[in-house]
PyMOL Python script that loads the backbone (N, CA, C, O; Angstrom):
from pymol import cmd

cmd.read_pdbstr("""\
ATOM      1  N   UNK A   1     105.904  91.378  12.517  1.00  0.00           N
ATOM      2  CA  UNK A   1     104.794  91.463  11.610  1.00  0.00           C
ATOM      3  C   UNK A   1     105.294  91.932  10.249  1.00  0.00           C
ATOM      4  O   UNK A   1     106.220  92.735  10.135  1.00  0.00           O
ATOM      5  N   UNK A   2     104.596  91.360   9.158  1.00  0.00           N
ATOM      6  CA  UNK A   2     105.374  91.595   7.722  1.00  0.00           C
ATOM      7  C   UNK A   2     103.648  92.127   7.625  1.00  0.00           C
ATOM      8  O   UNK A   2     102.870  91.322   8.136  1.00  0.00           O
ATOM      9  N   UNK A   3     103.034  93.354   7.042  1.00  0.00           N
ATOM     10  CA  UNK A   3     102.082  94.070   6.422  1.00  0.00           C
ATOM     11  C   UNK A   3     101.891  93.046   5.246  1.00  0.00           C
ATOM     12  O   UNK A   3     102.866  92.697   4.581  1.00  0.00           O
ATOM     13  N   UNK A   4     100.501  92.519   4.966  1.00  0.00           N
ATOM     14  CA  UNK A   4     100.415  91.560   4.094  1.00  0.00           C
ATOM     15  C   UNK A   4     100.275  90.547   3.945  1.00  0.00           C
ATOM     16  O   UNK A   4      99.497  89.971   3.185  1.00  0.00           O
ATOM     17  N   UNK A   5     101.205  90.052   4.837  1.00  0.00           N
ATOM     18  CA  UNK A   5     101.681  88.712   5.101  1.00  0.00           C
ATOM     19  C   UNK A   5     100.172  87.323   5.894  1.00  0.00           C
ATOM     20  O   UNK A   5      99.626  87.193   6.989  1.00  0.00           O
ATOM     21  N   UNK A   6     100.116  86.835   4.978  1.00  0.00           N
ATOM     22  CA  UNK A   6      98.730  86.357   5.103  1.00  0.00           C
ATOM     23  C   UNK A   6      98.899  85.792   6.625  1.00  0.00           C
ATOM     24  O   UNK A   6      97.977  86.312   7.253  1.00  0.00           O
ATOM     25  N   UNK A   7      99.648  84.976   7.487  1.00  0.00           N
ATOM     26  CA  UNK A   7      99.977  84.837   8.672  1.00  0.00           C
ATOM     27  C   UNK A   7      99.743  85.819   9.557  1.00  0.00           C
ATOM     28  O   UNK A   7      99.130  85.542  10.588  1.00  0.00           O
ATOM     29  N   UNK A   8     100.192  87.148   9.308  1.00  0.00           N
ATOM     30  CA  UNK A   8      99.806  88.182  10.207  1.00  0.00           C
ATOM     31  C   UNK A   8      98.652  88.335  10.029  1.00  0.00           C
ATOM     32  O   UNK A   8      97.942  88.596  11.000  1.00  0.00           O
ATOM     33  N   UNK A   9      97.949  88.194   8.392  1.00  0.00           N
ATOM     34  CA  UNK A   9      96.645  88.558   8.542  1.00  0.00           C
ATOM     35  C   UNK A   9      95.478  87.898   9.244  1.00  0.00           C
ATOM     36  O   UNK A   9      94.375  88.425   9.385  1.00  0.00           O
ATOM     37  N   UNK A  10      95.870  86.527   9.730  1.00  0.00           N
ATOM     38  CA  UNK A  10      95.551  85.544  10.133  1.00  0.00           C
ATOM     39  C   UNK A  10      95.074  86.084  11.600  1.00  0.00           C
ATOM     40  O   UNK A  10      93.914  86.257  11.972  1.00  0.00           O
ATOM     41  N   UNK A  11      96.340  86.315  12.372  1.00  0.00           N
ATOM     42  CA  UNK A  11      96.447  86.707  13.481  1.00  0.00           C
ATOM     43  C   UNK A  11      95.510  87.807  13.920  1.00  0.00           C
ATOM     44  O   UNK A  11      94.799  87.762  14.924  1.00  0.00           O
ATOM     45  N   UNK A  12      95.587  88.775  13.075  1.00  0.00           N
ATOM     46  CA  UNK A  12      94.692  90.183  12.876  1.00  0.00           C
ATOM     47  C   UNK A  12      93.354  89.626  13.156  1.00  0.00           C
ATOM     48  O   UNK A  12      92.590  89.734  14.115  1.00  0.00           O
ATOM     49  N   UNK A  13      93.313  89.145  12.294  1.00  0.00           N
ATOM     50  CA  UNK A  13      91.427  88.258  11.900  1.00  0.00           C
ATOM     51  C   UNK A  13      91.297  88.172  13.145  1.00  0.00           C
ATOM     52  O   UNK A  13      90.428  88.801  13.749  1.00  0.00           O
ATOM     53  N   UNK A  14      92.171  87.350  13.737  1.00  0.00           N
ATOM     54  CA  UNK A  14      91.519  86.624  15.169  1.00  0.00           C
ATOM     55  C   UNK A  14      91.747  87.299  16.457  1.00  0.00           C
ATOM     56  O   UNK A  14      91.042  87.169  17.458  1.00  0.00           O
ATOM     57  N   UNK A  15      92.916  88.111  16.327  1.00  0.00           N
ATOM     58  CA  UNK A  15      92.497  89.325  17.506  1.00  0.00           C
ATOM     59  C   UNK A  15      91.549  90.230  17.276  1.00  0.00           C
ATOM     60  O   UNK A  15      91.203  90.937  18.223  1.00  0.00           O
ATOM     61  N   UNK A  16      90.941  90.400  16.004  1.00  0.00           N
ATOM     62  CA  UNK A  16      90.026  91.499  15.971  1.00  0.00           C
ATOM     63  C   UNK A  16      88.507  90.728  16.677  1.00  0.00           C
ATOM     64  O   UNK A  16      88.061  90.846  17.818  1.00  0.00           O
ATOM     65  N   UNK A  17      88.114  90.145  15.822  1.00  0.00           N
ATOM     66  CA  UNK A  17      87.511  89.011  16.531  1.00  0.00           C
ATOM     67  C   UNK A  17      87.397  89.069  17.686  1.00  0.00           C
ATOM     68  O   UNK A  17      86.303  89.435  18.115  1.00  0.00           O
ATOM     69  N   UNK A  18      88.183  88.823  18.382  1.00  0.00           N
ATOM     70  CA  UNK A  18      88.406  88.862  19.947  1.00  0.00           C
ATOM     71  C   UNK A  18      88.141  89.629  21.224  1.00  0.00           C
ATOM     72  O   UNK A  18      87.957  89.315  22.400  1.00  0.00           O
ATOM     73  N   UNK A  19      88.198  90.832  20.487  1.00  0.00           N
ATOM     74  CA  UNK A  19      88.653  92.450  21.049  1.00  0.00           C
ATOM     75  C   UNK A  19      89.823  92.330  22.032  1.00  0.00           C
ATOM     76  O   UNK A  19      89.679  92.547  23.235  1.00  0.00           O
ATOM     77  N   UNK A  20      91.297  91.882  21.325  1.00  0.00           N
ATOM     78  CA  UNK A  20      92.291  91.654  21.667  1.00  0.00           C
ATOM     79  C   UNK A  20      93.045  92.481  20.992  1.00  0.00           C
ATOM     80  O   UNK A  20      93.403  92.320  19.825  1.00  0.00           O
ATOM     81  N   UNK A  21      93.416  93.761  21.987  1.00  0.00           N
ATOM     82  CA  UNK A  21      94.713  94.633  21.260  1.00  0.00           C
ATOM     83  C   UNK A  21      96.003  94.160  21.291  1.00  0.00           C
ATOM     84  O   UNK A  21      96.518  93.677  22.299  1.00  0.00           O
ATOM     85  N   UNK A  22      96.560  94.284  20.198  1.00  0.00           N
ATOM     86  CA  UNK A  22      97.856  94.095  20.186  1.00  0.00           C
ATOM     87  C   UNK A  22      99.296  94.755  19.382  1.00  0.00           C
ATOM     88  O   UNK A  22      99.475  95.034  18.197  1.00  0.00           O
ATOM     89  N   UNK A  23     100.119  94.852  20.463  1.00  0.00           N
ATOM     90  CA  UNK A  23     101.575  96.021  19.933  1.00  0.00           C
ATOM     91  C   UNK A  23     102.222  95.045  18.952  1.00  0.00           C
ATOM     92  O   UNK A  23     102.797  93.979  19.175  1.00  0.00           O
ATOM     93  N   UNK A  24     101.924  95.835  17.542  1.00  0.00           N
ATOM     94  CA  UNK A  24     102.675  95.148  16.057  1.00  0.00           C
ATOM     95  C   UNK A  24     103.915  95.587  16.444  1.00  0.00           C
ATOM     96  O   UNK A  24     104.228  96.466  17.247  1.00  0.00           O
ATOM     97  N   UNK A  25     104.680  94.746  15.660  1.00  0.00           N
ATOM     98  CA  UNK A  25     106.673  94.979  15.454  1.00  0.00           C
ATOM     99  C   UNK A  25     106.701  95.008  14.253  1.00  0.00           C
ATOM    100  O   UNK A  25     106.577  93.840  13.884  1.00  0.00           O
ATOM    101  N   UNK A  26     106.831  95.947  13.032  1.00  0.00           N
ATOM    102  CA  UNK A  26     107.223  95.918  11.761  1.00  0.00           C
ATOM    103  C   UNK A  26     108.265  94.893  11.459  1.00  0.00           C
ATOM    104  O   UNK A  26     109.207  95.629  11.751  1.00  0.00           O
ATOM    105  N   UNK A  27     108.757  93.948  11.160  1.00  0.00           N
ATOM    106  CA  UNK A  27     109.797  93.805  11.144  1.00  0.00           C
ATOM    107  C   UNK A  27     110.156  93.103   9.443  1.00  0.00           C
ATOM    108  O   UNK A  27     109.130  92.875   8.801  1.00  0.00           O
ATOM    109  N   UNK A  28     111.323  92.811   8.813  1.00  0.00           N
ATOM    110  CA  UNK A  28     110.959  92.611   7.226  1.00  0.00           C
ATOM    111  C   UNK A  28     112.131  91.245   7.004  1.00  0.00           C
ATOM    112  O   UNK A  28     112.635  91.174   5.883  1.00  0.00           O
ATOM    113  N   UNK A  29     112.483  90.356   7.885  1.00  0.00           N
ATOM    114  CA  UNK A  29     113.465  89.596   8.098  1.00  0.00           C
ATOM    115  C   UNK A  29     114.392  89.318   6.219  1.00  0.00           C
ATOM    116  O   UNK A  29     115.490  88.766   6.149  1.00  0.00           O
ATOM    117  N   UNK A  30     113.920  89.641   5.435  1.00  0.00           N
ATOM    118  CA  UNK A  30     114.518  89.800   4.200  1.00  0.00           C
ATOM    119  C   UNK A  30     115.635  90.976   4.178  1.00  0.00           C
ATOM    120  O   UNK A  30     116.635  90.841   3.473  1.00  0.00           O
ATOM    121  N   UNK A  31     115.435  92.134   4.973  1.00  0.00           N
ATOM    122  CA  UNK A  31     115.998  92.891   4.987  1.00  0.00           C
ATOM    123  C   UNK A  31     117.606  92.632   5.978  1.00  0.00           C
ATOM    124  O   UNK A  31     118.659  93.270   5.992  1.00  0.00           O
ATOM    125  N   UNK A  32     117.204  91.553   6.631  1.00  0.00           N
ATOM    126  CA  UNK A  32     118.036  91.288   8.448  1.00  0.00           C
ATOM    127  C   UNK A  32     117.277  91.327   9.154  1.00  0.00           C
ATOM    128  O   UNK A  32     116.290  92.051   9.018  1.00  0.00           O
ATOM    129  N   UNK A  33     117.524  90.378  10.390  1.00  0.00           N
ATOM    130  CA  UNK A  33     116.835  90.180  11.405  1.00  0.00           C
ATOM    131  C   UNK A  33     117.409  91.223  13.108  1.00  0.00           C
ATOM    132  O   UNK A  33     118.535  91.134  13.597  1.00  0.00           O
ATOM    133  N   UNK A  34     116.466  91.950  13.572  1.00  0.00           N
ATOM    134  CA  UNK A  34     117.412  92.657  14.129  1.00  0.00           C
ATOM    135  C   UNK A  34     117.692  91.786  15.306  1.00  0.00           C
ATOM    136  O   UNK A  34     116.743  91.043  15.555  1.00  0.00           O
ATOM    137  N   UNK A  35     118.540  91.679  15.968  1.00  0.00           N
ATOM    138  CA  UNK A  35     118.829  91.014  17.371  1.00  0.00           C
ATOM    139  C   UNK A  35     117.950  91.398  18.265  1.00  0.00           C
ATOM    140  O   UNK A  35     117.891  90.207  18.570  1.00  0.00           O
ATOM    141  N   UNK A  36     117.473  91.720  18.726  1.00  0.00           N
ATOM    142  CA  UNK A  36     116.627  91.665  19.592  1.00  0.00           C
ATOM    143  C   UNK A  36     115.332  90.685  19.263  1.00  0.00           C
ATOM    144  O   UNK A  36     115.058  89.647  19.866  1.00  0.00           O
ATOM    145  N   UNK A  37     114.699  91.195  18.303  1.00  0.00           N
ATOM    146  CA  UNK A  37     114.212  90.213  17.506  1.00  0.00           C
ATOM    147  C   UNK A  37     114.420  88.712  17.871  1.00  0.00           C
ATOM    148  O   UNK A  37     113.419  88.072  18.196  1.00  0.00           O
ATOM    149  N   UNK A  38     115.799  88.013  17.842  1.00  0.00           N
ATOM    150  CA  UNK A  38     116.326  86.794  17.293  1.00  0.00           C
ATOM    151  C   UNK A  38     116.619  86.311  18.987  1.00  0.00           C
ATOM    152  O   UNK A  38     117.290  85.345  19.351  1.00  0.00           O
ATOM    153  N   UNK A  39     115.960  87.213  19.774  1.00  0.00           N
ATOM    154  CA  UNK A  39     116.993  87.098  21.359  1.00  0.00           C
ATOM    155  C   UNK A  39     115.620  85.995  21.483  1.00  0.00           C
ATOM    156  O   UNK A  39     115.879  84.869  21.908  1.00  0.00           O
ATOM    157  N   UNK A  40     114.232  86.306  21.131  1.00  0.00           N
ATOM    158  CA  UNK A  40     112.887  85.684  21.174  1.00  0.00           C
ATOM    159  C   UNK A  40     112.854  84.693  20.133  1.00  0.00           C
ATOM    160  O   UNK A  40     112.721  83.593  20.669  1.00  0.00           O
ATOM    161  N   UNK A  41     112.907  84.608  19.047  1.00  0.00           N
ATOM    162  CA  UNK A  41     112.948  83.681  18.213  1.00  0.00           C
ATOM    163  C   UNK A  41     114.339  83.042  17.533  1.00  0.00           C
ATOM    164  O   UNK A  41     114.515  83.443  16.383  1.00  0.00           O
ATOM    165  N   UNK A  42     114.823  82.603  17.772  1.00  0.00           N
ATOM    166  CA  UNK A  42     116.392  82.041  17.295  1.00  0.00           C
ATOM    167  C   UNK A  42     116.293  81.935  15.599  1.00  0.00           C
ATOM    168  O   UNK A  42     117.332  82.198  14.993  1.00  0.00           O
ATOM    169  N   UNK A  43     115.170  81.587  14.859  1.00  0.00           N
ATOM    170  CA  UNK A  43     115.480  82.003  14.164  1.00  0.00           C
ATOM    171  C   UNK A  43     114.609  82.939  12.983  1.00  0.00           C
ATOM    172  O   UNK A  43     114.458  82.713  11.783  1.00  0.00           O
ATOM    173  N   UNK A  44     114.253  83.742  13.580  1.00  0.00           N
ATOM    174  CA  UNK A  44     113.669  85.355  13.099  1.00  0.00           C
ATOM    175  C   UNK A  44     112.789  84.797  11.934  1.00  0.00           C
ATOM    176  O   UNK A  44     112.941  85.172  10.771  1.00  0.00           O
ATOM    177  N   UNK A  45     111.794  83.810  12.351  1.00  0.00           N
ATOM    178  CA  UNK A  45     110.699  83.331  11.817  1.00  0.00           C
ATOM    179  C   UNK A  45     109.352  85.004  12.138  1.00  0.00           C
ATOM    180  O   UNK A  45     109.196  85.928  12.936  1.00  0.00           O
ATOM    181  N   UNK A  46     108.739  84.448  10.909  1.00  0.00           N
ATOM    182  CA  UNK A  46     107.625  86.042  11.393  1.00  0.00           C
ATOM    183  C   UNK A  46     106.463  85.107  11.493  1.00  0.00           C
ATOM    184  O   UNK A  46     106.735  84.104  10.833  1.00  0.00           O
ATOM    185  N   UNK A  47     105.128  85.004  12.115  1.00  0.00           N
ATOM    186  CA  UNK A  47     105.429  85.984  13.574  1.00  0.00           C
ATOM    187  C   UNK A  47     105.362  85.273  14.314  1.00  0.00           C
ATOM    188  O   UNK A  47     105.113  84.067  14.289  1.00  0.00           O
ATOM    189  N   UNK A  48     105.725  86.391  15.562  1.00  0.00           N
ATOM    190  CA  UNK A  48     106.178  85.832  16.684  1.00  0.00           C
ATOM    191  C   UNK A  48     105.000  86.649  17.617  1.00  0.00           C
ATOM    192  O   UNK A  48     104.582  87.797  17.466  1.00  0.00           O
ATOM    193  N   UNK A  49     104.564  85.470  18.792  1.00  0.00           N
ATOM    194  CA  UNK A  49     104.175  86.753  19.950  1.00  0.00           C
ATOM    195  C   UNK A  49     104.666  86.520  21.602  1.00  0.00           C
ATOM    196  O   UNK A  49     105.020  85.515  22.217  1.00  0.00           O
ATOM    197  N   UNK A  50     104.541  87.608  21.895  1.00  0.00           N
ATOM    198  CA  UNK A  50     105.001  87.409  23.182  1.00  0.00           C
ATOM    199  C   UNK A  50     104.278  88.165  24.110  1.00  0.00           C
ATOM    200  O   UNK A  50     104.224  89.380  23.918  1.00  0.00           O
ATOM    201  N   UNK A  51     103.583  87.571  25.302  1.00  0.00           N
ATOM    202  CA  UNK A  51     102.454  87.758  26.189  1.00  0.00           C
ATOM    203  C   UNK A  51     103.007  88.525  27.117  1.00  0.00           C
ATOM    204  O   UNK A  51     104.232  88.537  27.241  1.00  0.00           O
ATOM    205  N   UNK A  52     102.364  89.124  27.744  1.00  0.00           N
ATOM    206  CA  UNK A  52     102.569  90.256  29.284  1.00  0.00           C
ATOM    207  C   UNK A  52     103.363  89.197  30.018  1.00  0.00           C
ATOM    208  O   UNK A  52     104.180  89.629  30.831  1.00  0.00           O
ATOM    209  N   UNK A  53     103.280  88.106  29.899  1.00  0.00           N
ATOM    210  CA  UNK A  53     104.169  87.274  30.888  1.00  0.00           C
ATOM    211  C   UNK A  53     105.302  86.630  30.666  1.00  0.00           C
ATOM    212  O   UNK A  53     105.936  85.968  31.489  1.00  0.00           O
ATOM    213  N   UNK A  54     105.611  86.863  29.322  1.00  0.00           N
ATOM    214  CA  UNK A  54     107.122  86.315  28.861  1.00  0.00           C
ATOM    215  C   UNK A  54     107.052  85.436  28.067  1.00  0.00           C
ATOM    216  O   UNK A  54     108.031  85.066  27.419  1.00  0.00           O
ATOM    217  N   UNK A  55     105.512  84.762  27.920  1.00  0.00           N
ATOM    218  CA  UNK A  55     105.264  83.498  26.943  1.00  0.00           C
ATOM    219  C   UNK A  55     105.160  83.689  25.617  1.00  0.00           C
ATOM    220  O   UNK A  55     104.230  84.380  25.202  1.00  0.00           O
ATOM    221  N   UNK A  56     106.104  83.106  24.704  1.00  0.00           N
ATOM    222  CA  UNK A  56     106.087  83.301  23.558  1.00  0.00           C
ATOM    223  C   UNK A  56     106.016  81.891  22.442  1.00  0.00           C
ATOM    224  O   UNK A  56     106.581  80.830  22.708  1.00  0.00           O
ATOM    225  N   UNK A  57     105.232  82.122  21.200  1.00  0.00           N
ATOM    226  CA  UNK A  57     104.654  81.421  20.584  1.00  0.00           C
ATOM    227  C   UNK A  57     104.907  82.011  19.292  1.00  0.00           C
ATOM    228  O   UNK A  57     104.477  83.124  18.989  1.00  0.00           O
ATOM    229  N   UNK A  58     105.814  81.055  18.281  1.00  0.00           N
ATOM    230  CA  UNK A  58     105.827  81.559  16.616  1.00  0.00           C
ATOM    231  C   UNK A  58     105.192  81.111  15.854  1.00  0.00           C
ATOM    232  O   UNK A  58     105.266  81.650  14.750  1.00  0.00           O
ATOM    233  N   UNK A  59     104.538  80.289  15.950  1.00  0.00           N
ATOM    234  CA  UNK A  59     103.641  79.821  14.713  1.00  0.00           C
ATOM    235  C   UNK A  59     102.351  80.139  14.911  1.00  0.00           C
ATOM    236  O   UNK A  59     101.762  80.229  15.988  1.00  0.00           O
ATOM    237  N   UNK A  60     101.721  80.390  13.250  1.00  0.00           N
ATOM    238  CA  UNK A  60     100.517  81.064  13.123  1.00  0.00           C
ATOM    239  C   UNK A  60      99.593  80.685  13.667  1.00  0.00           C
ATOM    240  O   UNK A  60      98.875  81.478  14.276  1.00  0.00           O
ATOM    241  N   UNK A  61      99.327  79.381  13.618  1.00  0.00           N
ATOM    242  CA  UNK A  61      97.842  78.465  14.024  1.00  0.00           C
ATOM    243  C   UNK A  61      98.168  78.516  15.462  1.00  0.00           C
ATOM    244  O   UNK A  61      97.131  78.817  16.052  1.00  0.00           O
ATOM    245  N   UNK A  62      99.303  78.331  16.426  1.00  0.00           N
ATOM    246  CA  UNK A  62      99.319  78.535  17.548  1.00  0.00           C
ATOM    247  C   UNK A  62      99.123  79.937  18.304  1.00  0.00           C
ATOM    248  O   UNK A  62      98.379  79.833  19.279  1.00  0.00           O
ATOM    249  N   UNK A  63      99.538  81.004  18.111  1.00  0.00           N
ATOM    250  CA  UNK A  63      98.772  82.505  18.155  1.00  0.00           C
ATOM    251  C   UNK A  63      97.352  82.373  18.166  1.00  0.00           C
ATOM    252  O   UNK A  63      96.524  82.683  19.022  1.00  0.00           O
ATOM    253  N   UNK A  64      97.193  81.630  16.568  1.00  0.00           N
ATOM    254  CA  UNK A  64      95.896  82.006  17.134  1.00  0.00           C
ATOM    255  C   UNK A  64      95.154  81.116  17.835  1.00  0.00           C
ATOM    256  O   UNK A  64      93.988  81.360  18.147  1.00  0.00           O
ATOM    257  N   UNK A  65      95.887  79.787  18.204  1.00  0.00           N
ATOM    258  CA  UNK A  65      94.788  79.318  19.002  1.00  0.00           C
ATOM    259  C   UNK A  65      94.547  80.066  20.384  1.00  0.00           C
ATOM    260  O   UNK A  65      93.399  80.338  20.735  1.00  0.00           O
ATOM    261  N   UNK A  66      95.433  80.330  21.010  1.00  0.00           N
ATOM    262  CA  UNK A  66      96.214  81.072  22.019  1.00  0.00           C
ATOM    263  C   UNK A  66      95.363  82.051  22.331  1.00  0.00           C
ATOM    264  O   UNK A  66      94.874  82.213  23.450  1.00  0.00           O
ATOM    265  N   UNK A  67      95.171  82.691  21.417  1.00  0.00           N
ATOM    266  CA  UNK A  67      94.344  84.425  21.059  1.00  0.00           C
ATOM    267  C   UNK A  67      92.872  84.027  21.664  1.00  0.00           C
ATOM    268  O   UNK A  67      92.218  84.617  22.524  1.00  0.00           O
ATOM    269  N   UNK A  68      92.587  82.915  20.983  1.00  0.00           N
ATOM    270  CA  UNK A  68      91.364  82.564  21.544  1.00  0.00           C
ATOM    271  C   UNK A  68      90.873  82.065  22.613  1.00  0.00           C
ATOM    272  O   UNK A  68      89.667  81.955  22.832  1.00  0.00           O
ATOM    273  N   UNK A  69      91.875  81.688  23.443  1.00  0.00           N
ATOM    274  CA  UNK A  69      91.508  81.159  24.972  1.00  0.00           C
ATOM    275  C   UNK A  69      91.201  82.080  25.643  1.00  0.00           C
ATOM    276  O   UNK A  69      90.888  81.908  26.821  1.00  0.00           O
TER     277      UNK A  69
END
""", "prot")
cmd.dss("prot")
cmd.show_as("cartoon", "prot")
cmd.util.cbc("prot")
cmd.orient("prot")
C-alpha cells in the first residue's frame, strides 16, 4: 500500500463499503522493493493482495472486483 495512492484508495473505498477488514503493508517500491514483498509479486507492482488462502491478485480493478464477491 502507497498512502495516497489513488489505487489503494480505490481498494479502501471498496473494502469499506463492504465491511471488509484488511492488514495494510506500507510499502514505497521507489524506495526498493523488499523481498518478501517480490516473493508475491515478481515485480513489486503496488497493490497487491493476498487472501487467508494464498490467493493473490495485483491489479486494482481486480481487488476490487474480488472484494466484492
Amino acid at each position: 500500500m502507497i498512502e495516497g495512492n489513488p489505487r489503494t484508495v480505490g481498494i479502501l473505498a471498496v473494502a469499506k463499503e463492504n465491511n471488509i477488514d484488511l492488514e495494510l503493508v506500507e510499502t514505497t517500491p521507489a524506495e526498493g522493493v523488499p523481498t518478501d514483498y517480490l516473493k508475491i509479486n515478481k515485480l513489486g507492482r503496488v497493490p497487491t493482495f493476498v487472501g487467508a488462502d494464498g490467493f493473490i491478485l495485483s491489479e486494482c480493478i481486480a481487488i476490487a472486483v474480488y472484494s466484492e464477491s
